[in-house]
LODREN-649847 format. One record per residue: residue number from 1; x, z, y of N, C-alpha, C in turn; chain. Coordinates in nm, 3 decimals. Layout:
LODREN-649847
<pt><nr>NUM</nr><n_east>X</n_east><n_up>Z</n_up><n_north>Y</n_north><ca_east>X</ca_east><ca_up>Z</ca_up><ca_north>Y</ca_north><c_east>X</c_east><c_up>Z</c_up><c_north>Y</c_north><kette>A</kette></pt>
...
***
This chain:
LODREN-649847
<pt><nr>1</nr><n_east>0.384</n_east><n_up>2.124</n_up><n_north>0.431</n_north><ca_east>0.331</ca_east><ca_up>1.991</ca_up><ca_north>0.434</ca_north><c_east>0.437</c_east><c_up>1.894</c_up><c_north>0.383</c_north><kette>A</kette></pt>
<pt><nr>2</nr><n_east>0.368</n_east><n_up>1.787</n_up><n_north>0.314</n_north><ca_east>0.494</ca_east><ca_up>1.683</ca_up><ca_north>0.229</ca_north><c_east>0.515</c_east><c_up>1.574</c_up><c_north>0.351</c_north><kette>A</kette></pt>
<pt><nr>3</nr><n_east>0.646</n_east><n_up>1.508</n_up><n_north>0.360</n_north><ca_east>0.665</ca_east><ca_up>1.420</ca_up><ca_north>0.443</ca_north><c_east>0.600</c_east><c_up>1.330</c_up><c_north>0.349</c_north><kette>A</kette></pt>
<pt><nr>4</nr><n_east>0.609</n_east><n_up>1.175</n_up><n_north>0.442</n_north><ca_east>0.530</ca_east><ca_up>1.096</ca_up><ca_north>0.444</ca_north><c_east>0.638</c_east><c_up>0.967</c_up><c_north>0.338</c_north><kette>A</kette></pt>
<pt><nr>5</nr><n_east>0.616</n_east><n_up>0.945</n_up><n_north>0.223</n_north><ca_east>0.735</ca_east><ca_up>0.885</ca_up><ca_north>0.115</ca_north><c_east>0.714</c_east><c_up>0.738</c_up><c_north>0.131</c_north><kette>A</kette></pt>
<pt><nr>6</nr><n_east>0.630</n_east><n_up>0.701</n_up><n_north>0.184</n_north><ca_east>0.597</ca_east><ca_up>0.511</ca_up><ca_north>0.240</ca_north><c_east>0.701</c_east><c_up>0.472</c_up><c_north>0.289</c_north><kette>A</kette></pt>
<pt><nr>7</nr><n_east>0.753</n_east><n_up>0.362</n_up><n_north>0.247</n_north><ca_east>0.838</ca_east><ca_up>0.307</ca_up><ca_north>0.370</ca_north><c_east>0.767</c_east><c_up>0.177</c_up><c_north>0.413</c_north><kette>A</kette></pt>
<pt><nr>8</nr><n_east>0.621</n_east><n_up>0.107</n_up><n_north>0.377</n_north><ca_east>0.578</ca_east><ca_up>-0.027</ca_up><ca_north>0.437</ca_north><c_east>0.410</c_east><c_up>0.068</c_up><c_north>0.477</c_north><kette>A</kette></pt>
<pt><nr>9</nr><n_east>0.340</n_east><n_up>-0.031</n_up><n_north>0.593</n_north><ca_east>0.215</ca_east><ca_up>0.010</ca_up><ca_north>0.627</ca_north><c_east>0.140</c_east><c_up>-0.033</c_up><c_north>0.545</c_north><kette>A</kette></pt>
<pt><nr>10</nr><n_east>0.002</n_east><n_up>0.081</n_up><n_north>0.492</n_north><ca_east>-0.074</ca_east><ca_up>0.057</ca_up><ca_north>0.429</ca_north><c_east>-0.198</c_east><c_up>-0.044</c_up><c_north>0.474</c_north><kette>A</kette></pt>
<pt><nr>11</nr><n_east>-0.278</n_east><n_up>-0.057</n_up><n_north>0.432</n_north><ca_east>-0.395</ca_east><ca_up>-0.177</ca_up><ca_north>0.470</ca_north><c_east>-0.543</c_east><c_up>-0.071</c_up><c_north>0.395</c_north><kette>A</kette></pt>
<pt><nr>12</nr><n_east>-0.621</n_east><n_up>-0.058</n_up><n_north>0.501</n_north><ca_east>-0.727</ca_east><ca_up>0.028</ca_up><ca_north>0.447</ca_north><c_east>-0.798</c_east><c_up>-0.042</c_up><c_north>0.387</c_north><kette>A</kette></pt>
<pt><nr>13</nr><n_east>-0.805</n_east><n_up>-0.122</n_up><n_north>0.265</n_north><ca_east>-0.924</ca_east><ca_up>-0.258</ca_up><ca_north>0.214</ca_north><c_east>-0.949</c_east><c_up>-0.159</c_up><c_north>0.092</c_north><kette>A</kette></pt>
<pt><nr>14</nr><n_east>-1.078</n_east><n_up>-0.157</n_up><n_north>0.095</n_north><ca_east>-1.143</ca_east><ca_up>-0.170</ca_up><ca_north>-0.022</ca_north><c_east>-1.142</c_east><c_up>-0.307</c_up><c_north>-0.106</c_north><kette>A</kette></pt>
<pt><nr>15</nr><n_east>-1.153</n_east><n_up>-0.284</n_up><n_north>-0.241</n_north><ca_east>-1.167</ca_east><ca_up>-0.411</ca_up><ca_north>-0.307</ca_north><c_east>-1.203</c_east><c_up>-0.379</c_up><c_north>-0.486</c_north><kette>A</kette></pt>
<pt><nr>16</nr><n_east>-1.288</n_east><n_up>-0.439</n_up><n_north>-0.533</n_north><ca_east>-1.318</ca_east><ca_up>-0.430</ca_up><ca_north>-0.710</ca_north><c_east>-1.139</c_east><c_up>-0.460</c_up><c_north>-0.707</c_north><kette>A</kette></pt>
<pt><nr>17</nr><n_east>-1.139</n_east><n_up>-0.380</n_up><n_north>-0.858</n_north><ca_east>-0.967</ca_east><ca_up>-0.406</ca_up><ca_north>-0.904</ca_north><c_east>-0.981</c_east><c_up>-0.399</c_up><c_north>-1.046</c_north><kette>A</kette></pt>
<pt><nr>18</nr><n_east>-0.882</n_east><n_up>-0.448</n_up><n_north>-1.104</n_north><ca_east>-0.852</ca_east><ca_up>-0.401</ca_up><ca_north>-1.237</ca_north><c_east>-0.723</c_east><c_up>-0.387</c_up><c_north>-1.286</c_north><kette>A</kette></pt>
<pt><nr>19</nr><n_east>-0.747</n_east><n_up>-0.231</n_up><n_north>-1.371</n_north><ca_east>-0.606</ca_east><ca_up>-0.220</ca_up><ca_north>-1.407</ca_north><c_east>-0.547</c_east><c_up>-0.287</c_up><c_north>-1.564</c_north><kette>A</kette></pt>
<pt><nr>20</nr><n_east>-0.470</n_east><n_up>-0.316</n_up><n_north>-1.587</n_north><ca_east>-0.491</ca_east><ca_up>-0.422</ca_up><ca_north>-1.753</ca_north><c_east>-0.362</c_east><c_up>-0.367</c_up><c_north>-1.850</c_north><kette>A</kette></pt>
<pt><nr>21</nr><n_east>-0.395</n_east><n_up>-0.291</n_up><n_north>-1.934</n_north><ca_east>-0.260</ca_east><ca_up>-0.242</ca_up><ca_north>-1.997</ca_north><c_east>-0.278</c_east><c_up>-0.226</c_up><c_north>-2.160</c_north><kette>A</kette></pt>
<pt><nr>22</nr><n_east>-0.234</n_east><n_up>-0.341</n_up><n_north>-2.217</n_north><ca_east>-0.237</ca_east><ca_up>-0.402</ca_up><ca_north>-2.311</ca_north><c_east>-0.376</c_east><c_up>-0.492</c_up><c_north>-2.341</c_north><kette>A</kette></pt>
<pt><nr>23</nr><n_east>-0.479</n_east><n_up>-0.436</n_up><n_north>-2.427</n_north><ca_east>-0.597</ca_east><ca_up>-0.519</ca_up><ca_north>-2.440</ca_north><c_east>-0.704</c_east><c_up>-0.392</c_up><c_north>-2.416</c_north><kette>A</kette></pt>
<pt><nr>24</nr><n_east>-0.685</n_east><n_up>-0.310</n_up><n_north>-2.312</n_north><ca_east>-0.759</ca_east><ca_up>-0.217</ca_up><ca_north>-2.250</ca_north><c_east>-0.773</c_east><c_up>-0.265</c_up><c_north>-2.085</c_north><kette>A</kette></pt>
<pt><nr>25</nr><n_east>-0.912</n_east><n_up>-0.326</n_up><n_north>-2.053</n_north><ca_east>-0.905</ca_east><ca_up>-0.338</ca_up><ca_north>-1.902</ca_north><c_east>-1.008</c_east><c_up>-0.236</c_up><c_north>-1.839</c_north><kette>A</kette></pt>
<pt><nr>26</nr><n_east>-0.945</n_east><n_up>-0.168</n_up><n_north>-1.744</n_north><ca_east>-0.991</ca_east><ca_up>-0.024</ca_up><ca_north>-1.613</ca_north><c_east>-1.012</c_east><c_up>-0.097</c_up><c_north>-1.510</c_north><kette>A</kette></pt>
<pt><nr>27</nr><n_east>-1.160</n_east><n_up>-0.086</n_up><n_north>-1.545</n_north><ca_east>-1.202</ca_east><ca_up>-0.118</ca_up><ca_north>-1.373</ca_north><c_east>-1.190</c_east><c_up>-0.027</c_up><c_north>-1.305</c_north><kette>A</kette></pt>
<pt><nr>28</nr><n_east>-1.200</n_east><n_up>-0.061</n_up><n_north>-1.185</n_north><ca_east>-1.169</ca_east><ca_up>0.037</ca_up><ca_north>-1.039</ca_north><c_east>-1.234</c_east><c_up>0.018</c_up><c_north>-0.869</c_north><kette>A</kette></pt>
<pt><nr>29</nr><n_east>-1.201</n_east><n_up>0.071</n_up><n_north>-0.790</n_north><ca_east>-1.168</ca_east><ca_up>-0.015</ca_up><ca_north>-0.680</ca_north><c_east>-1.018</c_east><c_up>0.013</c_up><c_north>-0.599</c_north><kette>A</kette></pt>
<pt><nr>30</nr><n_east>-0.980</n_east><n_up>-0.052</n_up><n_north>-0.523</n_north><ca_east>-0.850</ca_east><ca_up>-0.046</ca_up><ca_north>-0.441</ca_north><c_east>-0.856</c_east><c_up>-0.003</c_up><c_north>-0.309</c_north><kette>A</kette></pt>
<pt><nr>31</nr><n_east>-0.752</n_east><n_up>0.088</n_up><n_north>-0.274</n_north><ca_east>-0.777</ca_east><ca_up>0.161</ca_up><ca_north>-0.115</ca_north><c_east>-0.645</c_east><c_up>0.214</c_up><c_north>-0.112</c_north><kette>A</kette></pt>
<pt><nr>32</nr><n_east>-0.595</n_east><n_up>0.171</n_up><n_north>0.049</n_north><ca_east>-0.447</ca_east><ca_up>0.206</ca_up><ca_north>0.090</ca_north><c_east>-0.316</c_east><c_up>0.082</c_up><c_north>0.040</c_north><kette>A</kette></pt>
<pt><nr>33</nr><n_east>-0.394</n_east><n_up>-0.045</n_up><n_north>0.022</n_north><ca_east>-0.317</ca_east><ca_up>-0.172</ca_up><ca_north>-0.048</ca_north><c_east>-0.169</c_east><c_up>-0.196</c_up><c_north>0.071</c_north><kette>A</kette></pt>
<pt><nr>34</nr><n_east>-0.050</n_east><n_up>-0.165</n_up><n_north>-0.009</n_north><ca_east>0.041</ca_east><ca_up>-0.197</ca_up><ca_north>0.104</ca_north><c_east>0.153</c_east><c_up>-0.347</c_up><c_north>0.052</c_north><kette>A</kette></pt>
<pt><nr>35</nr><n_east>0.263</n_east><n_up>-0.334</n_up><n_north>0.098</n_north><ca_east>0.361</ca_east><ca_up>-0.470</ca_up><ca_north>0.021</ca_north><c_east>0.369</c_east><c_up>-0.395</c_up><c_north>-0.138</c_north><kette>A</kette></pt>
<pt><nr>36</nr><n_east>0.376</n_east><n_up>-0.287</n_up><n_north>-0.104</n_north><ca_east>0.477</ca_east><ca_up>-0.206</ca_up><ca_north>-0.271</ca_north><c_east>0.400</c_east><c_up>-0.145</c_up><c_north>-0.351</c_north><kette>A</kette></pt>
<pt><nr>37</nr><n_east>0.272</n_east><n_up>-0.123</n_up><n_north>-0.318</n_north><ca_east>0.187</ca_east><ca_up>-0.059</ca_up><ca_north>-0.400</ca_north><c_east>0.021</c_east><c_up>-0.060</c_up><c_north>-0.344</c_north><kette>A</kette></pt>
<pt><nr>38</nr><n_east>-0.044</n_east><n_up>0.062</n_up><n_north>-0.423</n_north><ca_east>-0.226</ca_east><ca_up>0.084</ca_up><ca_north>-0.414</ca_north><c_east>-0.224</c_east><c_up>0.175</c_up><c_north>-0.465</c_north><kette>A</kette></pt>
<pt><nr>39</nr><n_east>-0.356</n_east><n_up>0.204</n_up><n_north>-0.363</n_north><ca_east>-0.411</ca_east><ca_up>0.356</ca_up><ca_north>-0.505</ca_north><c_east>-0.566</c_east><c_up>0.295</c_up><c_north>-0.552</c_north><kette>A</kette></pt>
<pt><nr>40</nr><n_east>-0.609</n_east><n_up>0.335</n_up><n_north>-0.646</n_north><ca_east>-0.684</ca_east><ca_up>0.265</ca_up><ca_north>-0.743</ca_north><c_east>-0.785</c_east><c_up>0.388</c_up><c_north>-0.738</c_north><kette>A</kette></pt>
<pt><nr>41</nr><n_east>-0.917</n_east><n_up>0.379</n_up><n_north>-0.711</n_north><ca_east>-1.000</ca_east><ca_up>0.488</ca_up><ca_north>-0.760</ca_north><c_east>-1.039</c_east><c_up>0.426</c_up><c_north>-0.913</c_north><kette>A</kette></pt>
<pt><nr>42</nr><n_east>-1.048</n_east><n_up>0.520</n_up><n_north>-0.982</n_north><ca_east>-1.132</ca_east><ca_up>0.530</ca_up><ca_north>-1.151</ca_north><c_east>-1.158</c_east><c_up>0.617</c_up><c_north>-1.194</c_north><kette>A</kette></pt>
<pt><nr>43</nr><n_east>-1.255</n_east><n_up>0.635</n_up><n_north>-1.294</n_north><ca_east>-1.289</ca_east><ca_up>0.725</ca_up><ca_north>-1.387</ca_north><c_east>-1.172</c_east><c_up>0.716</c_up><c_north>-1.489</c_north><kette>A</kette></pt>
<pt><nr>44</nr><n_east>-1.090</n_east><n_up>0.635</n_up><n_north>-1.553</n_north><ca_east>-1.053</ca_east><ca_up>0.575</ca_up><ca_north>-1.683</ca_north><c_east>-0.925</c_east><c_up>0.642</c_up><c_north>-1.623</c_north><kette>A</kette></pt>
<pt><nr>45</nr><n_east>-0.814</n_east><n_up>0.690</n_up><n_north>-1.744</n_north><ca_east>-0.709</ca_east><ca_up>0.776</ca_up><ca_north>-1.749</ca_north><c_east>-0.598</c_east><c_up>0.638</c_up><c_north>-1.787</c_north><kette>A</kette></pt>
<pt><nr>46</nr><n_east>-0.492</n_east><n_up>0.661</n_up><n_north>-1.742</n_north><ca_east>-0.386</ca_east><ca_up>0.620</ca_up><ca_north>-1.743</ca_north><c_east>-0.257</c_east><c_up>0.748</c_up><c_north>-1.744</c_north><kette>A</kette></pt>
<pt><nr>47</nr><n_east>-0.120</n_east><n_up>0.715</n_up><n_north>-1.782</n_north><ca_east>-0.015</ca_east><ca_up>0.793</ca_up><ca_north>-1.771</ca_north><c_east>0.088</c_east><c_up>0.735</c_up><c_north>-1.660</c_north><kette>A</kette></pt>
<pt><nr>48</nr><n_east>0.172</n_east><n_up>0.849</n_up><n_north>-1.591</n_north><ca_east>0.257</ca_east><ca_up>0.851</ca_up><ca_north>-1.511</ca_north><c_east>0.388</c_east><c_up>0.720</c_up><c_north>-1.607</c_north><kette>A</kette></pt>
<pt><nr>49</nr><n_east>0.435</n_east><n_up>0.621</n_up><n_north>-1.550</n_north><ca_east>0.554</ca_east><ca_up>0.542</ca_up><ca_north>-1.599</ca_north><c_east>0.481</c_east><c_up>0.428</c_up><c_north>-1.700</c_north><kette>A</kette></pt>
<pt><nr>50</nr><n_east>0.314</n_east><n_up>0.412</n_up><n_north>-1.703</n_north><ca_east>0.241</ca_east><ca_up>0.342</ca_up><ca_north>-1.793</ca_north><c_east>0.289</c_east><c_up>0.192</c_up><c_north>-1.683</c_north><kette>A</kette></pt>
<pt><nr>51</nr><n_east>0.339</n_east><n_up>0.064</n_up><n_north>-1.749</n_north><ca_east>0.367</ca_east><ca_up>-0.045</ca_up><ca_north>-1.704</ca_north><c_east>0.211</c_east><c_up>-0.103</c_up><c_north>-1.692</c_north><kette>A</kette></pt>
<pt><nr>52</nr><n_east>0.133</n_east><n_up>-0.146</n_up><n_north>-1.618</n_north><ca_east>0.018</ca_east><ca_up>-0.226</ca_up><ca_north>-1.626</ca_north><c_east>0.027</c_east><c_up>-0.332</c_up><c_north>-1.540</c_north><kette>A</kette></pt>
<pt><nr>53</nr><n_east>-0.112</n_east><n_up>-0.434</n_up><n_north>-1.551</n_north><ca_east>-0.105</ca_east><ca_up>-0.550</ca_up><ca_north>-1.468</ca_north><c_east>-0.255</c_east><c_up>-0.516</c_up><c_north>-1.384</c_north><kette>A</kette></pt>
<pt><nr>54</nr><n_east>-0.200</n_east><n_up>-0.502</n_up><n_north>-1.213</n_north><ca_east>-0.302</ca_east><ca_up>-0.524</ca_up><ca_north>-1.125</ca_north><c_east>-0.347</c_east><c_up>-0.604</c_up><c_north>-1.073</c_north><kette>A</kette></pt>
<pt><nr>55</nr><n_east>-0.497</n_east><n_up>-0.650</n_up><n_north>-1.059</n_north><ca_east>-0.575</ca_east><ca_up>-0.729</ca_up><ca_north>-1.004</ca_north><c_east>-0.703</c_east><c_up>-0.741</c_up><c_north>-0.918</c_north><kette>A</kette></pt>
<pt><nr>56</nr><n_east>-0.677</n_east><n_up>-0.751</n_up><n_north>-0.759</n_north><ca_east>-0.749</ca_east><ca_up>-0.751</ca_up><ca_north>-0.688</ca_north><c_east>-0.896</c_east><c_up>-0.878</c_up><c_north>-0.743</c_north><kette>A</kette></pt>
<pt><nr>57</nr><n_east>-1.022</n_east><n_up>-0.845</n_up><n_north>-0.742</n_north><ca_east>-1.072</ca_east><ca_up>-0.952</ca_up><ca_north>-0.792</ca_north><c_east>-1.108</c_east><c_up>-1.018</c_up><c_north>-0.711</c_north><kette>A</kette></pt>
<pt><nr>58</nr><n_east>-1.121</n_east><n_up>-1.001</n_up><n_north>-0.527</n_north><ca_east>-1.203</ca_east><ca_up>-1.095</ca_up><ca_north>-0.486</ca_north><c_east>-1.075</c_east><c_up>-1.176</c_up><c_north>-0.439</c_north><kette>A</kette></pt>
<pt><nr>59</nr><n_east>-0.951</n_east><n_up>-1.160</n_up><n_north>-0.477</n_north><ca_east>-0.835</ca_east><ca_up>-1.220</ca_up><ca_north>-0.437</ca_north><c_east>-0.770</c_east><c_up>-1.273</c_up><c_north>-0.488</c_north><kette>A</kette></pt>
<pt><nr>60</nr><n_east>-0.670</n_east><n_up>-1.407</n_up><n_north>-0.477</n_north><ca_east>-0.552</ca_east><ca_up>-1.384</ca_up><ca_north>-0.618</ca_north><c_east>-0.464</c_east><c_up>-1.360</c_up><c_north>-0.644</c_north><kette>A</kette></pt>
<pt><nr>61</nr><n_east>-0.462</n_east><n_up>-1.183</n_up><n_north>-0.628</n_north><ca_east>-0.337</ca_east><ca_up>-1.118</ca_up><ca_north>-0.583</ca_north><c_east>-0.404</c_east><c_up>-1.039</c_up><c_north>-0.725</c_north><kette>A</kette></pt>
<pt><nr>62</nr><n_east>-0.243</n_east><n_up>-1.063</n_up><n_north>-0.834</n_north><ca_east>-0.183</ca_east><ca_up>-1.044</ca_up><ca_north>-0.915</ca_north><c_east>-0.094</c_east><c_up>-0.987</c_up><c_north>-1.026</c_north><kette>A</kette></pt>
<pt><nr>63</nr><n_east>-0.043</n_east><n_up>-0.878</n_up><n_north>-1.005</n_north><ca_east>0.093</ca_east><ca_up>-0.821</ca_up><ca_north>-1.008</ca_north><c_east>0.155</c_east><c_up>-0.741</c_up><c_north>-1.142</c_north><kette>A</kette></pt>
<pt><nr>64</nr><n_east>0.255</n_east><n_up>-0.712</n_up><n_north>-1.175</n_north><ca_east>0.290</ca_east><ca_up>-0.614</ca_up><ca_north>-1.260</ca_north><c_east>0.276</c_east><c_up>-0.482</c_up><c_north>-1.161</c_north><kette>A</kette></pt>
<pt><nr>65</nr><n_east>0.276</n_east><n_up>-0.393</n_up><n_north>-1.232</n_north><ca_east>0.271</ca_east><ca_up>-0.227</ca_up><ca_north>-1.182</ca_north><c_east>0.343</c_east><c_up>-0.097</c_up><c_north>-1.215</c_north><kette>A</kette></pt>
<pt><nr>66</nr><n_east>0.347</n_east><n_up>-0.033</n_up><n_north>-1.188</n_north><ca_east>0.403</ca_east><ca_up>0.087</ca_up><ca_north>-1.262</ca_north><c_east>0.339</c_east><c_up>0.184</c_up><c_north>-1.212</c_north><kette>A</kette></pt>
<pt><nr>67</nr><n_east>0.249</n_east><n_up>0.308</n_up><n_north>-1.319</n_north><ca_east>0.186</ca_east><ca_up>0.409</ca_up><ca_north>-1.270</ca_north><c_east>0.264</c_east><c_up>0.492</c_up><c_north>-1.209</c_north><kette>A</kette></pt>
<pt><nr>68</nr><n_east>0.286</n_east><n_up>0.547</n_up><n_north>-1.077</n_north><ca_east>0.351</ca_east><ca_up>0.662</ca_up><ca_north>-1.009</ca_north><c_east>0.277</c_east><c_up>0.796</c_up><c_north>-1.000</c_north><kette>A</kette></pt>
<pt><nr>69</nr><n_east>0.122</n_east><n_up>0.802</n_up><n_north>-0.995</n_north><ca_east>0.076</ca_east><ca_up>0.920</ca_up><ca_north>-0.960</ca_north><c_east>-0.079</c_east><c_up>0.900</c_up><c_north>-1.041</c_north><kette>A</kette></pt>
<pt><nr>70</nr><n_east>-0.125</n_east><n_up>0.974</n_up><n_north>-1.066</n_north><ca_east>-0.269</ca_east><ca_up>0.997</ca_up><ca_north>-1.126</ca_north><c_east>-0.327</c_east><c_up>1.120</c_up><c_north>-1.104</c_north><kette>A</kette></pt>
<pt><nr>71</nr><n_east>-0.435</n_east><n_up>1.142</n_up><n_north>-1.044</n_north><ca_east>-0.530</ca_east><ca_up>1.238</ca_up><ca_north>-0.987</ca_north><c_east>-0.657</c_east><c_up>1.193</c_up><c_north>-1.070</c_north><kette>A</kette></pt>
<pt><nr>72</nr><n_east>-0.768</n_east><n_up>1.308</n_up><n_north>-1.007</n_north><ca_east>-0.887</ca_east><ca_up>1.356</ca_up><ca_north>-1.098</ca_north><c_east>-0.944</c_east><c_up>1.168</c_up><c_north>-1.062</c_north><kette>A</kette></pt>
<pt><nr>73</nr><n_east>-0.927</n_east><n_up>1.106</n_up><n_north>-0.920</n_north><ca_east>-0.987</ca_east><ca_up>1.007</ca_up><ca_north>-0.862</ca_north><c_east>-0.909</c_east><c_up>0.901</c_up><c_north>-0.893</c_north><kette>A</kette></pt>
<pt><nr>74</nr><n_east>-0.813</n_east><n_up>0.904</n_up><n_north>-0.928</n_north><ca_east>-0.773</ca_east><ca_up>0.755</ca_up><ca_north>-1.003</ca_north><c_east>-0.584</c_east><c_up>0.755</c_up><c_north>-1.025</c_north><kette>A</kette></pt>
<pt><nr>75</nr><n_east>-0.570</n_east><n_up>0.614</n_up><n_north>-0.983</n_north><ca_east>-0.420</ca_east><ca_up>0.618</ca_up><ca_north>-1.010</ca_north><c_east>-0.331</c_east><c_up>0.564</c_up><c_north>-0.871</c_north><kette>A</kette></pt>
<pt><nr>76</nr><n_east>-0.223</n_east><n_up>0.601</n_up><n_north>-0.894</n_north><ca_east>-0.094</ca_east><ca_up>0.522</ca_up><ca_north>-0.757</ca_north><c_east>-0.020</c_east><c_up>0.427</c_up><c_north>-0.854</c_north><kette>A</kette></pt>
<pt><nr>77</nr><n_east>-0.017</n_east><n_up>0.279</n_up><n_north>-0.794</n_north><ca_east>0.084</ca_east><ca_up>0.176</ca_up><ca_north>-0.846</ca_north><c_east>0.191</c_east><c_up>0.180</c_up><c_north>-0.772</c_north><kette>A</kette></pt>
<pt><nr>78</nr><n_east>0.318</n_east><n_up>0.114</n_up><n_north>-0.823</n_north><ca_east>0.395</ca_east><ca_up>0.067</ca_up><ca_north>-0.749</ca_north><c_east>0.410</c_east><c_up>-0.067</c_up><c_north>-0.825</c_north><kette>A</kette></pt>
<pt><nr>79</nr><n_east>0.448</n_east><n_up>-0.168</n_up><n_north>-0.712</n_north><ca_east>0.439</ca_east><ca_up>-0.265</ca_up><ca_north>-0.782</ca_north><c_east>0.532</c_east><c_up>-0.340</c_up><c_north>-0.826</c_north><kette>A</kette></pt>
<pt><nr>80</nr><n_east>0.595</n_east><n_up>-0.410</n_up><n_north>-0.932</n_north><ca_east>0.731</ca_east><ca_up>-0.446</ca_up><ca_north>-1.003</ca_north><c_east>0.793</c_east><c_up>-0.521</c_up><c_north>-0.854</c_north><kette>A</kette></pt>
<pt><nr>81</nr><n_east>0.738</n_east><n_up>-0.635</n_up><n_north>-0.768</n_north><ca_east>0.771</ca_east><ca_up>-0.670</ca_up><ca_north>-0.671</ca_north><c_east>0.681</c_east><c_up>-0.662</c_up><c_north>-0.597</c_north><kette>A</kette></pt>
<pt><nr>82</nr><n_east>0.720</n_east><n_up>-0.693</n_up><n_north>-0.437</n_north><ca_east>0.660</ca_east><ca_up>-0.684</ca_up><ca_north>-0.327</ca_north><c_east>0.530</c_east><c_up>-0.829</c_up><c_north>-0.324</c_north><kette>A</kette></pt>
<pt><nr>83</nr><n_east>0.451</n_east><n_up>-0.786</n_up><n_north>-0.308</n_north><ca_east>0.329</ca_east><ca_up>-0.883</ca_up><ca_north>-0.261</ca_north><c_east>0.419</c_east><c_up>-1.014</c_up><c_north>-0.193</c_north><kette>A</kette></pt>
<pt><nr>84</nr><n_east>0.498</n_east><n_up>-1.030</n_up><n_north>-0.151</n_north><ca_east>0.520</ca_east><ca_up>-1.132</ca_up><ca_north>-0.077</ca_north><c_east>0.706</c_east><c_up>-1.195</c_up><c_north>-0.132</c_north><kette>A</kette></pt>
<pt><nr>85</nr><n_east>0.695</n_east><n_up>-1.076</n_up><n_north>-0.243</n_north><ca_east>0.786</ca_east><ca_up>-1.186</ca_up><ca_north>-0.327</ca_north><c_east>0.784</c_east><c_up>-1.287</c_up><c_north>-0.438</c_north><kette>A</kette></pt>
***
């Protein structure tokens, strides 16, 4: 079993999202939203180290990103800064 690599608590919200990386925008939704990152469900492919811009839509939360993980169900951000910097 893998230890647990979080160091802030996650937030179980669903939410429409979009991922924006260059003049390609991936819709999604958002689940597991913490200070440092999300995981993003999608159909739409992205790469591991792909820089994008995330956006919660019913919110105006903002951010740069960095792809960390991608599965069959979507992608893991981390985010350039913390939500609350």
């Amino acid at each position: 079993m893998h230890g647990e690599k979080r160091n802030s608590a996650r937030l179980a919200m669903r939410s429409d999202a979009n991922i924006q990386r260059g003049d390609v925008r991936i819709a999604g939704e958002s689940e597991n939203l913490s200070m440092n990152g999300v995981f993003v469900t999608t159909d739409r492919s992205v790469k591991v180290n792909d820089v994008v811009t995330f956006t919660i839509c019913q919110t105006p939360i903002r951010t740069m990103a960095k792809v960390v993980r991608v599965t069959d169900k979507g992608v893991g951000l981390q985010f350039e800064k913390t939500l609350l910097d």
